[in-house]
Phi, psi and omega in degrees: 000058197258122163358111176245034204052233224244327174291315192303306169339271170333290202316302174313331203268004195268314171273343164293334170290307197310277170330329151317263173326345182276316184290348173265354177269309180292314151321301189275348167261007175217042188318160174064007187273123175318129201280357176289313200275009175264302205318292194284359164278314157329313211250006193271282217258341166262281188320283177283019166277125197316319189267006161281343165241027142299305161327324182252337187295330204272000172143156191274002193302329221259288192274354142314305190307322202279292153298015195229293170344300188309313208271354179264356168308289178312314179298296180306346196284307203272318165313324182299306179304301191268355197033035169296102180325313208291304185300327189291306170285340166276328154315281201292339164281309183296336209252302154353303208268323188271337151284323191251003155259351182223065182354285187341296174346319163292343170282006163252334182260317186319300176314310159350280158341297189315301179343295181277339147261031171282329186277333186245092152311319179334312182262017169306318169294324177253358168294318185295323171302307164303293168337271224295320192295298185336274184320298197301324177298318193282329179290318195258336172281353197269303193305311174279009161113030200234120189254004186060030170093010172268156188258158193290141189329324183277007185241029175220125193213132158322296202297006150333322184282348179251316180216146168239179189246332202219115189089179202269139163352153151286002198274316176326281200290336193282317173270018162329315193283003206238000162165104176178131189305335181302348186230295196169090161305327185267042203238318169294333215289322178303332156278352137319307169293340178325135193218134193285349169275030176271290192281029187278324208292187179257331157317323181267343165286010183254278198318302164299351192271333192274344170302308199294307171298325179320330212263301170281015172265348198277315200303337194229016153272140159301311170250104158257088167291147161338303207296323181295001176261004159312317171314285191356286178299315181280023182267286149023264142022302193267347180240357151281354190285352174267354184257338180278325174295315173311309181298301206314280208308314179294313190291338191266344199251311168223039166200076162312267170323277204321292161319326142305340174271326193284331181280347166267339169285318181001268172336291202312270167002294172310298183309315170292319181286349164301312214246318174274326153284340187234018155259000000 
């Protein structure tokens, strides 16, 4: 990551949108949570995590895409609370924005979308409207052969998750973001803290089903990289963040020096893989 001039540039200002929406995401599904522990969660498992500036090394369309997810999570989050149009057209400009620069990415807003006009009718007629225009545009760029990056039908298969003719199967890869120094090695120990009224609220319980699809769509590419597990993870992330609070807050209050040490092995950990993957 060494000082490249007006590219090194681009790059910071691409992880700073990113890490941002992650951190307006983690605020609007975990209101009133103290703003140090969203920070060190952030700059722990996003910022020094490897494969978000593999991700940006390999171009910025994949983590725009990513960071533009994040801020309509948060924008839907708060729509869901408040029934503001105003959070609700910014849901649907971020999610937009976040489909043509990263396709997948609608296996996450679509479900949203329903969502929010299951909850609000009002706004249906123009979430559908918005929807109809979409779909005819993605039908009519696909019929000329432009597919924004979803991959064509013959390069997607289940049977992917097992065997290939060519690289290592997807079930290799897949299960990564969940403990591999390339994403955040310490990541289960968060699910020791897991609590099942961590995903009770309803935004995260939405969230999981769409984590769940996204996982099945990655199981049947054909070319399956890390970086494209960037979603995942940091969808993951958001819905584990209630288990990283219970420890910062509980572990600070009556194990300090403990807790300070396992967040300086973190660090350390991240910071070496840092250094061995992107150097």
């Amino acid at each position: 990551m060494a000082i490249d001039g007006p590219v090194e540039g681009a790059r910071w200002a691409i992880v700073l949108f990113l890490l941002s929406g992650f951190e307006v995401a983690v605020s609007a599904l975990s209101p009133g949570v103290p703003t140090r522990s969203r920070w060190v969660y952030g700059l722990t498992t996003v910022l020094l995590s490897p494969v978000l500036w593999i991700a940006v090394k390999q171009g910025p369309v994949l983590p725009i895409g990513v960071g533009a997810l994040l801020w309509s999570v948060a924008a839907f989050s708060r729509a869901v609370d408040t029934s503001s149009g105003v959070h609700g057209a910014a849901f649907l400009l971020m999610a937009l924005m976040a489909a043509l620069f990263y396709p997948p990415t609608a296996l996450v807003s679509v479900p949203l979308a329903f969502v929010l006009t299951a909850e609000y009718p009002r706004w249906r007629l123009g979430i559908a409207i918005f929807g109809a225009f979409a779909v005819a545009g993605a039908l009519w760029s696909y019929a000329q052969g432009v597919t924004f990056g979803w991959p064509p039908s013959t390069e997607w298969s289940l049977r992917y998750l097992f065997f290939k003719s060519t690289g290592a199967p997807n079930i290799v890869l897949l299960w990564q973001p969940l403990a591999h120094p390339r994403f955040f090695l310490l990541l289960p120990t968060l699910f020791l803290l897991f609590k099942r009224t961590d995903v009770s609220l309803y935004t995260r319980r939405v969230l999981v089903w769409c984590w769940a699809s996204l996982m099945l769509y990655y199981s049947g590419v054909h070319v399956l990289e890390p970086a494209h597990l960037l979603l995942g993870y940091v969808l993951l992330l958001l819905l584990l963040f209630p288990a990283w609070d219970r420890f910062f807050a509980y572990g600070r209050y009556f194990f300090p020096r403990l807790t300070l040490a396992l967040l300086g092995l973190a660090v350390a950990v991240q910071v070496i893989a840092l250094i061995f993957y992107c150097c």
